[in-house]
C-alpha positions in Angstrom: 123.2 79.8 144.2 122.2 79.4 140.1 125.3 80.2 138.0 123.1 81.3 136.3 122.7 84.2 138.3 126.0 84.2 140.1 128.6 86.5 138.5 131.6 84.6 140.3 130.7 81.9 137.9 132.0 83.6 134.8 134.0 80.8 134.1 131.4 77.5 134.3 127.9 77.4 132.6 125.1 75.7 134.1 123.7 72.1 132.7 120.7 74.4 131.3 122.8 76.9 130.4 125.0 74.7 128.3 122.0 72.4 126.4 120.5 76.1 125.6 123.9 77.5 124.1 124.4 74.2 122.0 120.6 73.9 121.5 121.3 77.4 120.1 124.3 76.5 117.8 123.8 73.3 116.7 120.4 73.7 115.5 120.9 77.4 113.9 123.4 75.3 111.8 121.5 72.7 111.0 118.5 75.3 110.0 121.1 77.1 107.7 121.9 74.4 105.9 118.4 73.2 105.2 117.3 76.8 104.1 120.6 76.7 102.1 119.8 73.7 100.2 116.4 74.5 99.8 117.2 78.1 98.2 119.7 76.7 96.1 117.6 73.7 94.6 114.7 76.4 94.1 116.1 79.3 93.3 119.6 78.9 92.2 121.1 81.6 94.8 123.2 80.4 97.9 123.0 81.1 101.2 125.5 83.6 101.0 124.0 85.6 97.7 120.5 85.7 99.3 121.2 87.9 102.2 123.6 90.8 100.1 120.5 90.7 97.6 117.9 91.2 100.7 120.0 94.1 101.3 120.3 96.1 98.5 116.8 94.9 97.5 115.7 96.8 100.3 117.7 99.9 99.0 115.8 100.0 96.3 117.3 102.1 93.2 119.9 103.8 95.8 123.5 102.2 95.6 125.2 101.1 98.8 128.5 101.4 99.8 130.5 97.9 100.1 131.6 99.0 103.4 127.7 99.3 104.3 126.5 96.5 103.1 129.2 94.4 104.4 128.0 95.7 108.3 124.5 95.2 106.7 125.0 91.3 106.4 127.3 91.0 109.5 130.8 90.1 106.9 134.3 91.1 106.8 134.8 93.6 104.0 137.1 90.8 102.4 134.9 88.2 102.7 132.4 90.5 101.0 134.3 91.7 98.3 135.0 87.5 97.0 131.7 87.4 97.2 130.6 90.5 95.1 132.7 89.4 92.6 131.4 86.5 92.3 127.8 87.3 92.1 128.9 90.0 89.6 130.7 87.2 87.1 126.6 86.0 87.4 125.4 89.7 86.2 123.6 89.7 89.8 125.5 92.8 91.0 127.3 95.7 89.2 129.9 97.6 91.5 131.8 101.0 90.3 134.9 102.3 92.0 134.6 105.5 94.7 136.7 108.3 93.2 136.7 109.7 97.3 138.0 106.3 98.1 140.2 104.1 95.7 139.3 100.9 98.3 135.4 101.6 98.1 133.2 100.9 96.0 128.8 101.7 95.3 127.2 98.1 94.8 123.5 98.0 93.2 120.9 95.4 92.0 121.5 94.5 88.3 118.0 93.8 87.0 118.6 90.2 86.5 119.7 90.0 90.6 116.6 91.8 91.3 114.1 89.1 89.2 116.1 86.6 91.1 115.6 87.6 94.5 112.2 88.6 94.0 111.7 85.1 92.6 114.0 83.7 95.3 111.5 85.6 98.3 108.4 82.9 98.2 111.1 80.0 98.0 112.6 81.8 101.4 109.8 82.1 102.9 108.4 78.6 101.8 111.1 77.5 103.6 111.2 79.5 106.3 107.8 78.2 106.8 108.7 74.5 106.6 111.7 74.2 108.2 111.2 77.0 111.4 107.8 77.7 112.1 106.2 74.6 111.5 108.1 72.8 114.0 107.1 75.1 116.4 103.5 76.7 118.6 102.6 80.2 118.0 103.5 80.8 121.3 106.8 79.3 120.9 107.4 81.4 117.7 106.6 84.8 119.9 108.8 83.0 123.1 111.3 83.1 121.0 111.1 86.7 119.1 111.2 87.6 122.9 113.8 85.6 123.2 116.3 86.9 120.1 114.9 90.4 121.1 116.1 90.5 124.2 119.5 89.1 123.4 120.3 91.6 120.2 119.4 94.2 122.7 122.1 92.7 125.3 124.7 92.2 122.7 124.1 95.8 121.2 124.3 97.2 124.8 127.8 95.2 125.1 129.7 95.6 122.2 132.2 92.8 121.7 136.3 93.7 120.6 136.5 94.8 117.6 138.3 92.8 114.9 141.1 94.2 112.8 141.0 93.0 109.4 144.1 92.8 107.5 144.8 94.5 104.1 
């Protein structure tokens, strides 16, 4: 029988099934770092600024709550918050306390983070572009948006534990 298919085989992965999972990894690191560099040498913005600016890009004039934006981009609040204040040292960001929570805090756009991102989109997708989809068909592109669909949907369905942070 396939382990593939065989749920007494929790514990060993397939040949296939391993060279996909570190197919998976490896190369999604190796992508991140090229898109990385290439944002950074463009744009100026890191890896890590790009996707909080996405964000509340997307909000538009509305402010979002840290604790939002942190499940937003997929970070720990704390990782977050070392972030924020970095990118608001840059002017990029402005935060302002909750008064209904002393811990919280609305985080918005500053106008020079919005130039930047909008400035920072055509390098993104430029790269995007150069370093994803160019190495791959069309029907290799929709494979795989099949693909990524079908695994967020599983992962969704089956939520993972849930981390405590500390603080």
């Amino acid at each position: 029988m396939d382990t593939a298919t065989d749920p007494g085989s929790a514990g060993q992965l397939s040949a296939t099934e391993l060279r996909a999972w570190q197919g998976l990894t490896e190369t999604s690191a190796l992508l991140r770092h090229r898109m990385d560099s290439m944002l950074i040498a463009e744009s100026g913005l890191s890896g890590s600024e790009y996707p909080i600016l996405v964000v509340l890009g997307e909000a538009g004039e509305r402010a979002l709550r840290s604790s939002e934006l942190a499940e937003a981009i997929g970070w720990e609040r704390s990782r977050l918050s070392h972030q924020l204040t970095r990118m608001e040292r840059r002017g990029l960001v402005r935060r302002s306390r909750l008064e209904a929570d002393s811990r919280g805090s609305d985080v918005r756009l500053t106008s020079k983070g919005r130039t930047l991102l909008r400035d920072a989109t055509a390098t993104h997708a430029r790269a995007v572009r150069t370093q994803f989809v160019n190495g791959l068909t069309q029907e290799q592109v929709e494979c795989l948006a099949a693909i990524m669909g079908a695994l967020a949907d599983h992962l969704a369905a089956n939520p993972g534990p849930v981390r405590r942070e500390s603080g």
